[in-house]
Z-matrix of the N, CA and C atoms (Angstrom, degrees):
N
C 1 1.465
C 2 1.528 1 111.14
N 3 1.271 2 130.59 1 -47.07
C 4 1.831 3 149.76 2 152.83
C 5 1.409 4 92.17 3 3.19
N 6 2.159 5 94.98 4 -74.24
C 7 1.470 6 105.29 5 -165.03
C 8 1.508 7 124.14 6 -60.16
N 9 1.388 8 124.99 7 -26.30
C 10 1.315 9 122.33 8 144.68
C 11 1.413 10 146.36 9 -31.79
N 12 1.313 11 95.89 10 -49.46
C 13 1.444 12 121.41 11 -165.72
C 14 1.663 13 100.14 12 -81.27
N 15 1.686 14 111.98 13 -18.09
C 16 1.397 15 88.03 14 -166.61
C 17 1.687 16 87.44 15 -99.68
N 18 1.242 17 135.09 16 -29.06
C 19 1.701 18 140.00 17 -173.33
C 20 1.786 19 93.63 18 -59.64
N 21 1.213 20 114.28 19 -39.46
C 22 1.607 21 119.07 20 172.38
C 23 1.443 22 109.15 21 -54.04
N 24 1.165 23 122.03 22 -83.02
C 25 1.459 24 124.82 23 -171.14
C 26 1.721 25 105.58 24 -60.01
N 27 1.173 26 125.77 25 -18.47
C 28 1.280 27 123.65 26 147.08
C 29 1.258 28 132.08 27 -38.08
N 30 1.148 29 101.69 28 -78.13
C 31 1.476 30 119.75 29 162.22
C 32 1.695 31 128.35 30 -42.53
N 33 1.553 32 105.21 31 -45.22
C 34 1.406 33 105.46 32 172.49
C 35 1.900 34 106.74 33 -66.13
N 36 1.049 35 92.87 34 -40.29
C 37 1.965 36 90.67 35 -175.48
C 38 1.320 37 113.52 36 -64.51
N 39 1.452 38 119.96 37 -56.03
C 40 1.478 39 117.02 38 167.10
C 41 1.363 40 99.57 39 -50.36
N 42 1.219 41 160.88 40 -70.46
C 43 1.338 42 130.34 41 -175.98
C 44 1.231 43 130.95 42 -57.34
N 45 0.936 44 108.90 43 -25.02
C 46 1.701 45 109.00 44 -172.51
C 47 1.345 46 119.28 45 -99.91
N 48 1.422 47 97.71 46 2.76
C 49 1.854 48 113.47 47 176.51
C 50 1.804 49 110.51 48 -108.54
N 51 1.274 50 102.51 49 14.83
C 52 1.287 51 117.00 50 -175.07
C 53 1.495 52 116.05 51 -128.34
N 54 1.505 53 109.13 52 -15.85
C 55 1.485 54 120.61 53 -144.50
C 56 1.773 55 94.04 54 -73.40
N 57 1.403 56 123.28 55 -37.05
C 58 1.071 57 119.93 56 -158.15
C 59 1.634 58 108.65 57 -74.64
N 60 1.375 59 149.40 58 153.46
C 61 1.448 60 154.20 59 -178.11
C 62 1.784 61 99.85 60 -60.87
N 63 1.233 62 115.04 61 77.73
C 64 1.397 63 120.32 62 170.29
C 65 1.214 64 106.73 63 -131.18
N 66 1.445 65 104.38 64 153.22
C 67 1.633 66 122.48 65 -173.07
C 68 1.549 67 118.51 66 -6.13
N 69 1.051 68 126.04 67 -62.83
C 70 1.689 69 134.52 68 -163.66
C 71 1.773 70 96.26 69 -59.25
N 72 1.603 71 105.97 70 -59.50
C 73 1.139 72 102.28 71 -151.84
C 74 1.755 73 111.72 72 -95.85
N 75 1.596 74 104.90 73 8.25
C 76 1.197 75 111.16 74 171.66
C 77 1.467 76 98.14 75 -90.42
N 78 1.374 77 135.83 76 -54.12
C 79 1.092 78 135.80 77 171.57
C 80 1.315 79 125.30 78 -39.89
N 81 1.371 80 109.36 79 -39.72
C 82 1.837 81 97.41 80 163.05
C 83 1.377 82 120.29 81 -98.45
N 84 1.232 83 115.49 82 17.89
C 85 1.570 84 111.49 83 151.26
C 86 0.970 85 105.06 84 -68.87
N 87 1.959 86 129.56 85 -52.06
C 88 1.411 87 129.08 86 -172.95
C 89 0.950 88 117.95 87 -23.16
N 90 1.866 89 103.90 88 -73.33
C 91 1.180 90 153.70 89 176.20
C 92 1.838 91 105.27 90 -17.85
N 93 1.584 92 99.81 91 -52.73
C 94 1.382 93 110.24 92 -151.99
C 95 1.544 94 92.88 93 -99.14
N 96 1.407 95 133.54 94 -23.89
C 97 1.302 96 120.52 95 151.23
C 98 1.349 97 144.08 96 -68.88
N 99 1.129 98 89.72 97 -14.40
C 100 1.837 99 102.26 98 -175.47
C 101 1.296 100 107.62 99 -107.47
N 102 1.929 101 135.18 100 -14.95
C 103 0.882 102 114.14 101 -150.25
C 104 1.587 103 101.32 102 -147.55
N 105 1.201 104 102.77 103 -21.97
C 106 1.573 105 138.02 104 -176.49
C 107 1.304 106 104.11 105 61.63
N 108 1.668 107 94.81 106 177.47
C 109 1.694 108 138.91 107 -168.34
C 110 1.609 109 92.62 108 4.98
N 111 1.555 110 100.14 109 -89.63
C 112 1.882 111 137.73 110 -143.00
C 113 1.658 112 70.91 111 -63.33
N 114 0.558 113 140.07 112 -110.44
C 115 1.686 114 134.61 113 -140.64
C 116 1.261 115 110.25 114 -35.78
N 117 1.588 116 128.96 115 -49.59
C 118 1.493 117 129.56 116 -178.72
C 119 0.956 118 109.85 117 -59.68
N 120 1.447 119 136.80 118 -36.15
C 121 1.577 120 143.67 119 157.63
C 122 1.250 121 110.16 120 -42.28
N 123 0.915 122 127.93 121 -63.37
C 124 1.523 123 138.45 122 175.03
C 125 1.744 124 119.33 123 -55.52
N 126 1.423 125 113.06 124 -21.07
C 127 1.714 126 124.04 125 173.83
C 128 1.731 127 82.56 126 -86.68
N 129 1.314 128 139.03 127 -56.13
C 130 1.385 129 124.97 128 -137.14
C 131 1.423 130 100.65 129 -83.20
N 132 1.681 131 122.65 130 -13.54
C 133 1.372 132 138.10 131 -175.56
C 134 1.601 133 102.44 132 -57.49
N 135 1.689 134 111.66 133 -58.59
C 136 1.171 135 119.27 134 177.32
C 137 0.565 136 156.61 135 -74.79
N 138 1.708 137 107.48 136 -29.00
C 139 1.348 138 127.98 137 138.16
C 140 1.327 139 126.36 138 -45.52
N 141 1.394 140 127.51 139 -28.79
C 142 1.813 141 130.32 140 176.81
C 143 1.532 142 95.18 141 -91.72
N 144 0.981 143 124.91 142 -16.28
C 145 1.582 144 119.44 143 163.16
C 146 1.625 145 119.29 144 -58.82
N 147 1.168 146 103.51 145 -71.07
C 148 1.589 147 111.65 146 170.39
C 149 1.690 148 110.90 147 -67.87
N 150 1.385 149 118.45 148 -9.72
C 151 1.762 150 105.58 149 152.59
C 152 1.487 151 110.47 150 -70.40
N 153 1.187 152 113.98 151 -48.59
C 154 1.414 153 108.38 152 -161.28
C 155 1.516 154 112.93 153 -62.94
N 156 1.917 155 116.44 154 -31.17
C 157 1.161 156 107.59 155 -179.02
C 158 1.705 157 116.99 156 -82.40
N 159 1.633 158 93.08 157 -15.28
C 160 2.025 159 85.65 158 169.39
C 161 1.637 160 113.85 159 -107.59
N 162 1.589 161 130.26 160 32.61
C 163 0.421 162 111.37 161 92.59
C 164 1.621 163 160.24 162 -99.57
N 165 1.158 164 127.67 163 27.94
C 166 1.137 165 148.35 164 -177.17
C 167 1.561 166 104.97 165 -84.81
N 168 1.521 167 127.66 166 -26.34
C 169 1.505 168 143.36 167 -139.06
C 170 1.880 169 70.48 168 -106.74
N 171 1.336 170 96.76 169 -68.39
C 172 1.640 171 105.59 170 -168.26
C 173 1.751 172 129.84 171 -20.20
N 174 1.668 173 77.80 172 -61.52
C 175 1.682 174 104.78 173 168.22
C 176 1.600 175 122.84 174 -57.97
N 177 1.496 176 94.33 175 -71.94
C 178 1.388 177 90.25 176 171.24
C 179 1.556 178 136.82 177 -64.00
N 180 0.895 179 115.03 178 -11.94
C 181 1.312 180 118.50 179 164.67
C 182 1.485 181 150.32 180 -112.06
N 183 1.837 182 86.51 181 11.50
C 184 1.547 183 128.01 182 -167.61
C 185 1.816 184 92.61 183 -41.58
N 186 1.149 185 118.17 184 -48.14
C 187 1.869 186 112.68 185 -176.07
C 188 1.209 187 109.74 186 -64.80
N 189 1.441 188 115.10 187 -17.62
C 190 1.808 189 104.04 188 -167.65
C 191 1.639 190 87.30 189 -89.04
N 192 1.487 191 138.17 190 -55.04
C 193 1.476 192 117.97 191 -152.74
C 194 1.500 193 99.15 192 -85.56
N 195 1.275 194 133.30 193 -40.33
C 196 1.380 195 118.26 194 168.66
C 197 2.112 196 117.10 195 -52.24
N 198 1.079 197 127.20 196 -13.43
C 199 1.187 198 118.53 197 171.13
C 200 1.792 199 98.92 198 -102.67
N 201 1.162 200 129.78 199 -10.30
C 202 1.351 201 122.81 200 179.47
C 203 1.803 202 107.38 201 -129.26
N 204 1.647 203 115.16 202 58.93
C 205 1.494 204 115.42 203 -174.29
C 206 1.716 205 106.92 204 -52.39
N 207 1.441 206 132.40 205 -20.35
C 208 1.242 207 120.86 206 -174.52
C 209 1.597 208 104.76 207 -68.05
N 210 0.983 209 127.37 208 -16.99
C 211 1.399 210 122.42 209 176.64
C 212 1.713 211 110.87 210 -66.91
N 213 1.314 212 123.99 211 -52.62
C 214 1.139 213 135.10 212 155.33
C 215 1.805 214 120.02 213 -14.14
N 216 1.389 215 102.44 214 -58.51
C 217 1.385 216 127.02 215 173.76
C 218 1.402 217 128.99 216 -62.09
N 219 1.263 218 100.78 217 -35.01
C 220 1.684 219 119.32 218 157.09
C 221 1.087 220 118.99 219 -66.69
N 222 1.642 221 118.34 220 -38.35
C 223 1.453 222 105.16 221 -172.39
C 224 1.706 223 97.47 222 -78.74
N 225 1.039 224 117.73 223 -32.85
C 226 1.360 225 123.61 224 178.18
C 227 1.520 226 124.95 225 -30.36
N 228 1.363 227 96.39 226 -72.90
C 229 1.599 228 135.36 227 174.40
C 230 2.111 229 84.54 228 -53.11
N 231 1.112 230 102.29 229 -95.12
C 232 2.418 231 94.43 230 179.93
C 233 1.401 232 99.59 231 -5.69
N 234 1.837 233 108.89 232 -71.58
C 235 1.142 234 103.55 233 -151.25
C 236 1.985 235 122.69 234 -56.84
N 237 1.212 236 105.03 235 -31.96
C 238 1.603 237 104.26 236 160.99
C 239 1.261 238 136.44 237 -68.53
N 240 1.509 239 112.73 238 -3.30
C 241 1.328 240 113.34 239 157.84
C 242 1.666 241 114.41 240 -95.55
N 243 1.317 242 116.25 241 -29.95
C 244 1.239 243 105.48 242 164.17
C 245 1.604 244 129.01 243 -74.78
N 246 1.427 245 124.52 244 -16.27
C 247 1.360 246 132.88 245 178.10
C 248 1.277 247 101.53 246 -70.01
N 249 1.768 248 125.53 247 -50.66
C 250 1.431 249 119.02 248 160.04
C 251 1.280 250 153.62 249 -33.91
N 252 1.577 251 90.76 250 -40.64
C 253 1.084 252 129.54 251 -163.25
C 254 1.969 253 111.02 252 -80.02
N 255 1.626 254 100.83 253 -28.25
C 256 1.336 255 129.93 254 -173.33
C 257 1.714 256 104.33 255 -94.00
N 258 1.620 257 102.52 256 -34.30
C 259 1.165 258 94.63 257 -171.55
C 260 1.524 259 116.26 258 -76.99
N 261 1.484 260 117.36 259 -22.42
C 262 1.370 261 124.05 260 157.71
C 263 1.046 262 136.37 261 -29.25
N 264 1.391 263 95.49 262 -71.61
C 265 2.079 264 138.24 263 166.32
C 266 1.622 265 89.18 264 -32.80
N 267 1.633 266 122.09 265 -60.62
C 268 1.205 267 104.09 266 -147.15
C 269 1.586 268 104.39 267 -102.99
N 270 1.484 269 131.10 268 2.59
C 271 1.151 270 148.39 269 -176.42
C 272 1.972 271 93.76 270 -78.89
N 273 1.104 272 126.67 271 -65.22
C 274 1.299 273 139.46 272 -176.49
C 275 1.419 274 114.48 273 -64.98
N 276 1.539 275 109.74 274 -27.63
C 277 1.672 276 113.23 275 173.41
C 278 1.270 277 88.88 276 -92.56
N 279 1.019 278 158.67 277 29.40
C 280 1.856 279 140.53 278 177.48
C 281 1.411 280 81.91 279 -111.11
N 282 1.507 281 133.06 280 -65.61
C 283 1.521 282 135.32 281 -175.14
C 284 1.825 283 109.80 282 -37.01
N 285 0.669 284 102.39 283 37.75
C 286 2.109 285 88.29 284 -164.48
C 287 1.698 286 70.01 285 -145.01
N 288 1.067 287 102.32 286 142.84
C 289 2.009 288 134.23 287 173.02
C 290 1.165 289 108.64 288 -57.79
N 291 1.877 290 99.66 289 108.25
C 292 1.796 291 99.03 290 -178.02
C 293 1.707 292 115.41 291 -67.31
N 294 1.356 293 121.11 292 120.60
C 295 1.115 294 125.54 293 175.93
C 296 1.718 295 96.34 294 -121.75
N 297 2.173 296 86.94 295 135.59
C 298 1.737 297 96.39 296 179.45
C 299 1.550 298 97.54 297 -90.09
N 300 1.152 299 137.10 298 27.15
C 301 1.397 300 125.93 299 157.33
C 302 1.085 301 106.23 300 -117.88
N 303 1.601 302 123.28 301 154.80
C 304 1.619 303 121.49 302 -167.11
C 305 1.561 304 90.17 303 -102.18
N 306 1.231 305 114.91 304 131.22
C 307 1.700 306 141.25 305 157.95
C 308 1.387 307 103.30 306 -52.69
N 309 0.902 308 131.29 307 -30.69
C 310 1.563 309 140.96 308 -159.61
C 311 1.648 310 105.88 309 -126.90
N 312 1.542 311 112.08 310 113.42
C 313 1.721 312 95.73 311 171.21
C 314 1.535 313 100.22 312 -142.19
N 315 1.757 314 109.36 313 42.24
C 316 1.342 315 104.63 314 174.37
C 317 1.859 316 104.28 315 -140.32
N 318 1.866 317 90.31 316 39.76
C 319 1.418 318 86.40 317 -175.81
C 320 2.032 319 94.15 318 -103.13
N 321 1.755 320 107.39 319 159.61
C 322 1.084 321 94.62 320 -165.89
C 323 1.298 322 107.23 321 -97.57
N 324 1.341 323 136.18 322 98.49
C 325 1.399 324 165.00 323 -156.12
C 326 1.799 325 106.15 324 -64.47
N 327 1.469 326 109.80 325 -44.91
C 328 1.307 327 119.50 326 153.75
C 329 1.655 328 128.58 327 -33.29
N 330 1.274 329 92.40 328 -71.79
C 331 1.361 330 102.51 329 -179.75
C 332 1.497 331 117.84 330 -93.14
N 333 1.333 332 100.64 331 6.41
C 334 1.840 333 112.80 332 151.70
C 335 1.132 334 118.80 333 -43.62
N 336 1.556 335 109.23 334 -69.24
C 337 1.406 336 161.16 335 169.25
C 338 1.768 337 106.09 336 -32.39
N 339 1.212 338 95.19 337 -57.72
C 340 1.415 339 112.51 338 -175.26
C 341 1.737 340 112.83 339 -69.08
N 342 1.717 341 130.98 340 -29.34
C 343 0.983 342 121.09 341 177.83
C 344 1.334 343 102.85 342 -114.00
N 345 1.388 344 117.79 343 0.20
C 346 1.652 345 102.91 344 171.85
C 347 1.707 346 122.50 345 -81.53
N 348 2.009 347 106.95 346 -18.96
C 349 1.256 348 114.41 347 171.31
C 350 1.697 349 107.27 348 -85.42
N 351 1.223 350 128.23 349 -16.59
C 352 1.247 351 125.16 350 163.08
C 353 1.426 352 125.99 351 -48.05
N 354 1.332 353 113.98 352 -50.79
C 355 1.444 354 130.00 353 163.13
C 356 0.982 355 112.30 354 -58.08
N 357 1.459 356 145.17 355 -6.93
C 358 1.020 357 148.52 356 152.76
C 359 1.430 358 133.64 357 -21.23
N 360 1.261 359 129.84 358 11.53
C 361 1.152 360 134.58 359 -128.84
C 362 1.422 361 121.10 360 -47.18
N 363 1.542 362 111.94 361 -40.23
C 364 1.312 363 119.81 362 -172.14
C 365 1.468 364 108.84 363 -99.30
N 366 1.232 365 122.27 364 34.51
C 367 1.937 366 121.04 365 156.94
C 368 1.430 367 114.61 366 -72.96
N 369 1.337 368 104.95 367 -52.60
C 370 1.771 369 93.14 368 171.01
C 371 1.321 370 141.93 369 -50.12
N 372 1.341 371 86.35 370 -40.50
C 373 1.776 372 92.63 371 173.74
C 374 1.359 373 101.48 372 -73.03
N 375 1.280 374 134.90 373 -41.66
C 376 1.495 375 142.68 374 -152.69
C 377 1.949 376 85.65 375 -73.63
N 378 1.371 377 119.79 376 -58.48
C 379 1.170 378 101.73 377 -164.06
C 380 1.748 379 117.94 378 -83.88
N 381 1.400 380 109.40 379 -15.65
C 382 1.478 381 118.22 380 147.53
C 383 1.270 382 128.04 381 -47.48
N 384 1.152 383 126.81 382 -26.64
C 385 1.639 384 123.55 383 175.96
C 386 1.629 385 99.13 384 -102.18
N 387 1.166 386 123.60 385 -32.70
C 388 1.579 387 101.10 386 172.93
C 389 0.926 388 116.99 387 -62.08
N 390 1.563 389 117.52 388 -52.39
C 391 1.525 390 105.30 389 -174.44
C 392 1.332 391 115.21 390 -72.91
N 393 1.497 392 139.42 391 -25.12
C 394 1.429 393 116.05 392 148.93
C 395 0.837 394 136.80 393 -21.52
N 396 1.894 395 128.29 394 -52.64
C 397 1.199 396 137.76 395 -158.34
C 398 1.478 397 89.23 396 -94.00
N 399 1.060 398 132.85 397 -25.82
C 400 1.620 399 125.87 398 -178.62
C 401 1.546 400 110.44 399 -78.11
N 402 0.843 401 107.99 400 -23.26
C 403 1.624 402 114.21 401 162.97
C 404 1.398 403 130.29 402 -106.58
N 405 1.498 404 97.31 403 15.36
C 406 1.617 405 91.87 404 173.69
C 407 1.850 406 85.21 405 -104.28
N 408 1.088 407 125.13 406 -12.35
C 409 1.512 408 121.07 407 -175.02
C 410 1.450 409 128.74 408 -113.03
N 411 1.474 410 69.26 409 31.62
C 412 1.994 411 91.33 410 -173.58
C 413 1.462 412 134.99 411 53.85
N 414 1.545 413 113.60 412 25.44
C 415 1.505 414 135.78 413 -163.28
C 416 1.525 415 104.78 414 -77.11
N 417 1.341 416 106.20 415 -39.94
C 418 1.513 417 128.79 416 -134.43
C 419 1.575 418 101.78 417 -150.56
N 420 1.477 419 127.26 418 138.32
C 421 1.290 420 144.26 419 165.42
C 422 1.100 421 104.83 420 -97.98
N 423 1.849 422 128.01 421 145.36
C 424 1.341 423 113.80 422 153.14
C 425 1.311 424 105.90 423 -125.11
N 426 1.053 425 102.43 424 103.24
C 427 1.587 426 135.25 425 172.82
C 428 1.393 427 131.02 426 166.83
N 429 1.385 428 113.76 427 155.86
C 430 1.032 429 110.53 428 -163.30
C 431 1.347 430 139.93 429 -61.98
N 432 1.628 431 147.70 430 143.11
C 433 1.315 432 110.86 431 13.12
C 434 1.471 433 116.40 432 -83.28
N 435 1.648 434 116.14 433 20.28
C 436 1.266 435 83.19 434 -158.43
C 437 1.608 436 98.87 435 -110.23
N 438 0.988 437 121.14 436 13.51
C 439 1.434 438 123.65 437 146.36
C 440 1.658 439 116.17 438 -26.77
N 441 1.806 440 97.75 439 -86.48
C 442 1.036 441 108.53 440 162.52
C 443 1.332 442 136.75 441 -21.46
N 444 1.239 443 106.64 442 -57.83
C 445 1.769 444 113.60 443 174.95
C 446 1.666 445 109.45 444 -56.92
N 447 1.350 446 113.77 445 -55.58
C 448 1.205 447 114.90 446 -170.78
C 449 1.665 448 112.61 447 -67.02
N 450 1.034 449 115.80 448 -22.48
C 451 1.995 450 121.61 449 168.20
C 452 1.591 451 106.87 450 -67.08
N 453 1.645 452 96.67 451 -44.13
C 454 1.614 453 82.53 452 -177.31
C 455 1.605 454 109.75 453 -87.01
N 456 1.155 455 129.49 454 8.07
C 457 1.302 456 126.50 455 162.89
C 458 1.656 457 114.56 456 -75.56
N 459 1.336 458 92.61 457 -43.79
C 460 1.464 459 95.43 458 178.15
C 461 1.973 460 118.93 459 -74.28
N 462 1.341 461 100.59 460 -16.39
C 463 1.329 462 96.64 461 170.01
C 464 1.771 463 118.02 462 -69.39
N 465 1.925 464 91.88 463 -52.03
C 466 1.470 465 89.10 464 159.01
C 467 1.292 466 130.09 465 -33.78
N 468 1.085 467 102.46 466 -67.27
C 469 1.498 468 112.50 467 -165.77
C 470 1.646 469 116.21 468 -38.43
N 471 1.265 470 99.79 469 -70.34
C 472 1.316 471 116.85 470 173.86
C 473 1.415 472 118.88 471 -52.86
N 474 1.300 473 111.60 472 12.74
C 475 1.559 474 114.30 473 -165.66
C 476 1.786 475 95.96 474 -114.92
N 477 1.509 476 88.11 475 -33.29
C 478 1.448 477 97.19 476 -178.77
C 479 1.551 478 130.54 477 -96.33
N 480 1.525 479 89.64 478 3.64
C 481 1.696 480 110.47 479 169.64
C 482 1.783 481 93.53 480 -97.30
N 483 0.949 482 124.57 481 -32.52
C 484 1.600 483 103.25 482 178.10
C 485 1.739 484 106.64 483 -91.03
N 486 0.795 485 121.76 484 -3.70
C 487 1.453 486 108.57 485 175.83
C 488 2.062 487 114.06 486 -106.83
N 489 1.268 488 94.88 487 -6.16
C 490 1.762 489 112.54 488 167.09
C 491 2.290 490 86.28 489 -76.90
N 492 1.123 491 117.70 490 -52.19
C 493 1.315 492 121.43 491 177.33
C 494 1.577 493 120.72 492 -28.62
N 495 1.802 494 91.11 493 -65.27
C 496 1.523 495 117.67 494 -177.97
C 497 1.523 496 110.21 495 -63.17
N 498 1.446 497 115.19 496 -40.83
C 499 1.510 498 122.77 497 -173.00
C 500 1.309 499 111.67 498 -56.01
N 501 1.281 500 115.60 499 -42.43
C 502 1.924 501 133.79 500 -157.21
C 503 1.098 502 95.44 501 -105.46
N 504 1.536 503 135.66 502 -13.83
C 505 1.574 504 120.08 503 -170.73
C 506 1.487 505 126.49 504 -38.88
N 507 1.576 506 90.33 505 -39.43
C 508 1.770 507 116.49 506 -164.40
C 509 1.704 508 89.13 507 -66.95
N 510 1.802 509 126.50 508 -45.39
C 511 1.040 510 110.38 509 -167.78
C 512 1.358 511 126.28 510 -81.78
N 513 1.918 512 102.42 511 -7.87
C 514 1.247 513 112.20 512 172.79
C 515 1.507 514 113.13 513 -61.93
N 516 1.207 515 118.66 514 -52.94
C 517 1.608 516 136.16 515 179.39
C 518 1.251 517 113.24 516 -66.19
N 519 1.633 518 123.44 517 -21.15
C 520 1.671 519 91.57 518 153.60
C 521 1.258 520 109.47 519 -96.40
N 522 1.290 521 151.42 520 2.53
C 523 1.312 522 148.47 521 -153.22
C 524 1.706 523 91.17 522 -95.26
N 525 1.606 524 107.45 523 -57.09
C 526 1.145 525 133.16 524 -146.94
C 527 1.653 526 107.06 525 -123.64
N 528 1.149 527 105.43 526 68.22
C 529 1.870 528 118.05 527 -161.24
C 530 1.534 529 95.90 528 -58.29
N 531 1.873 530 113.73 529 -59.31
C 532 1.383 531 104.67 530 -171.72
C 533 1.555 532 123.58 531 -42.68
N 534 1.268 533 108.50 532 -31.84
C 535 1.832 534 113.51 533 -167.27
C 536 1.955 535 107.29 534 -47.41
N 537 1.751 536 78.86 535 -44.64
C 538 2.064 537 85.72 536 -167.60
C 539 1.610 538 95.86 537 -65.20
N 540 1.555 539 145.21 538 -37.84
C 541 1.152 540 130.80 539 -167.26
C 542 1.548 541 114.92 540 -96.58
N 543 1.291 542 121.04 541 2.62
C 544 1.120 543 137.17 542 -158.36
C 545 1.665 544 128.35 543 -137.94
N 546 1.447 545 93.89 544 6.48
C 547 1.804 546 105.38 545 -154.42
C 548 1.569 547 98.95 546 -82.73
N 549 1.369 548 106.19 547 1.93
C 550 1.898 549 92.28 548 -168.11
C 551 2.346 550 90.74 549 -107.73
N 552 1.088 551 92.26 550 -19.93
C 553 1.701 552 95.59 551 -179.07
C 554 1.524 553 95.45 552 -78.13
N 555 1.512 554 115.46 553 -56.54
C 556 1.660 555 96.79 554 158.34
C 557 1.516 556 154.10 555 -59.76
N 558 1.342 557 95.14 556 10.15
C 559 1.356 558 112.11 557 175.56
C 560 1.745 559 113.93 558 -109.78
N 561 1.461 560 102.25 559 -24.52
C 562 1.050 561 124.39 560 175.39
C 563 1.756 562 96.47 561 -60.40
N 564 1.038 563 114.45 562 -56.59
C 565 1.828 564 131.33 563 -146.42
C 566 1.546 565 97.26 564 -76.80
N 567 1.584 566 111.77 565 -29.59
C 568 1.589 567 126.16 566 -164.80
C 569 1.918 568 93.64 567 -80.66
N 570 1.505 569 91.77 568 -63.36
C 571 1.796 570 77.78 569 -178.38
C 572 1.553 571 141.24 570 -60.11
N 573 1.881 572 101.22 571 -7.30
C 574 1.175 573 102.72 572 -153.14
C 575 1.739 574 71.86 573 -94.58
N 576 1.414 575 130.67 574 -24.76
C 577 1.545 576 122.11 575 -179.35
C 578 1.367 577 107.41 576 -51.07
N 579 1.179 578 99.51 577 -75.34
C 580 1.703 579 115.94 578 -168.81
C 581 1.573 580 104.00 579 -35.46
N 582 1.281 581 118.83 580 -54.64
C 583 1.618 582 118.06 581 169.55
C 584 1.463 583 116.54 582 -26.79
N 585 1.341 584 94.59 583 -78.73
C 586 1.530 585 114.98 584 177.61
C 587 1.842 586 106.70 585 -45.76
N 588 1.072 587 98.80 586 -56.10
C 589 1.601 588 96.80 587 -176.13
C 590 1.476 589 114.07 588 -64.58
N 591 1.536 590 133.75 589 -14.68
C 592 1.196 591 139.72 590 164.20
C 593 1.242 592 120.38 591 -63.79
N 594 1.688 593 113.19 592 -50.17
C 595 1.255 594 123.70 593 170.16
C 596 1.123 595 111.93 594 -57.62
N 597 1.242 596 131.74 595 -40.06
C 598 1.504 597 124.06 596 179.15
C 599 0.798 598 139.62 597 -65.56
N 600 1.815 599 111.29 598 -25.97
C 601 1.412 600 134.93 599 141.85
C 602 1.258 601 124.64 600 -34.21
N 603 1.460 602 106.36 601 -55.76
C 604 1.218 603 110.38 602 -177.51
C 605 1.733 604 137.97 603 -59.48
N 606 1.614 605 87.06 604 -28.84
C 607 1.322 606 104.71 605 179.85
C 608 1.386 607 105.38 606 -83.43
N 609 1.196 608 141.56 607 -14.49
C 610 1.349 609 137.44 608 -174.76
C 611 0.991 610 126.32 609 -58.09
C-alpha cells in the first residue's frame, strides 16, 4: 500500500505544480492551437521526460543541495536570464500573423518539449522542497524504491496536467478568444514576470 501512496502524492504534485498558466503548459496550448492534438502530445512527452529526470535529481540528491543552498541561487540567478531571454523569442514571434494551421509540420515537437522543460530552472528546487516537507511529515520516504515510485508519479502527473491542457484547449479558445490570437504576447508577458519575480526573490 506505501508503494501506492508514494506514485499518488507523485502524481498529485506533478499536477498541481504545473496547474498554474506557466511556460510548459502555455506553450502547448500554442502548440495545440496552431498545430493540433499529435504534435502537442508529442511536446508534453518531452517535457514529462525531463520532469521525471529533475525530479529524480531533486530526490536523489536532496542532501547535496540542502547542505550546499548556494547552488539553489545559481540556478536562480540562469533562470532570469533565460525567462528574458524567452520573453524576447516570444515578444517578436507574437508580431508575425496568427495562423491556426502550423506553416511548419516538420519541426521536432518532442524534443521541443524536451529543451523547453530544461530551462526550467526552478523545478528542482520546487520539487526539492516538497518532497522535504513530505518527508518531514511522514507522507513520503526518500529512498529507495520509493523514490522511484514517487518520480514516476510525478512524471505522470505532470503528463496529465498537460494533456487536461490539450483536451480543453478548444474550450479555452471559445471561452477565451484572445488566448488563440494572442498566446505568444502572453507568453512573452509570463516570462518577462517570472524573471522579474526571480530577481526579487533574490534580493530578499
Amino acid at each position: 500500500m506505501s508503494y501506492v501512496i508514494h506514485i499518488f502524492y507523485g502524481i498529485v504534485i506533478g499536477y498541481l505544480g504545473l496547474i498554474s498558466p506557466g511556460m510548459l503548459n502555455m506553450t502547448i496550448l500554442r502548440i495545440r492551437i496552431n498545430t493540433g492534438k499529435y504534435e502537442s502530445l508529442k511536446f508534453a512527452g518531452g517535457a514529462s521526460v525531463i520532469v521525471l529526470l529533475q525530479a529524480g535529481i531533486a530526490l536523489f540528491f536532496a542532501d547535496f543541495f540542502v547542505r550546499n543552498p548556494r547552488v539553489i541561487e545559481i540556478l536562480k540567478v540562469a533562470a532570469i536570464f533565460v525567462f528574458i531571454a524567452l520573453s524576447v523569442f516570444f515578444f517578436f514571434l507574437s508580431r508575425k500573423k496568427f495562423d491556426s494551421v502550423s506553416n511548419s509540420n516538420h519541426q521536432n515537437y518532442f524534443r521541443n518539449g524536451v529543451v523547453m522543460s530544461l530551462v526550467n530552472m526552478l523545478a528542482i528546487p520546487f520539487y526539492l522542497g516538497i518532497s522535504i516537507y513530505l518527508a518531514s511529515v511522514n507522507k513520503i520516504i526518500i529512498e529507495q524504491p520509493f523514490i522511484v515510485l514517487f518520480v514516476t508519479g510525478v512524471a505522470i502527473g505532470s503528463f496529465l496536467l498537460f494533456y487536461t491542457y490539450i483536451v480543453f484547449a478548444e474550450i479555452i479558445i471559445k471561452k477565451v478568444s484572445f488566448i488563440a490570437t494572442n498566446i505568444n504576447i502572453i507568453l512573452s508577458v509570463l516570462f518577462f514576470g517570472l524573471g522579474i519575480l526571480t530577481l526579487i526573490r533574490i534580493w530578499q
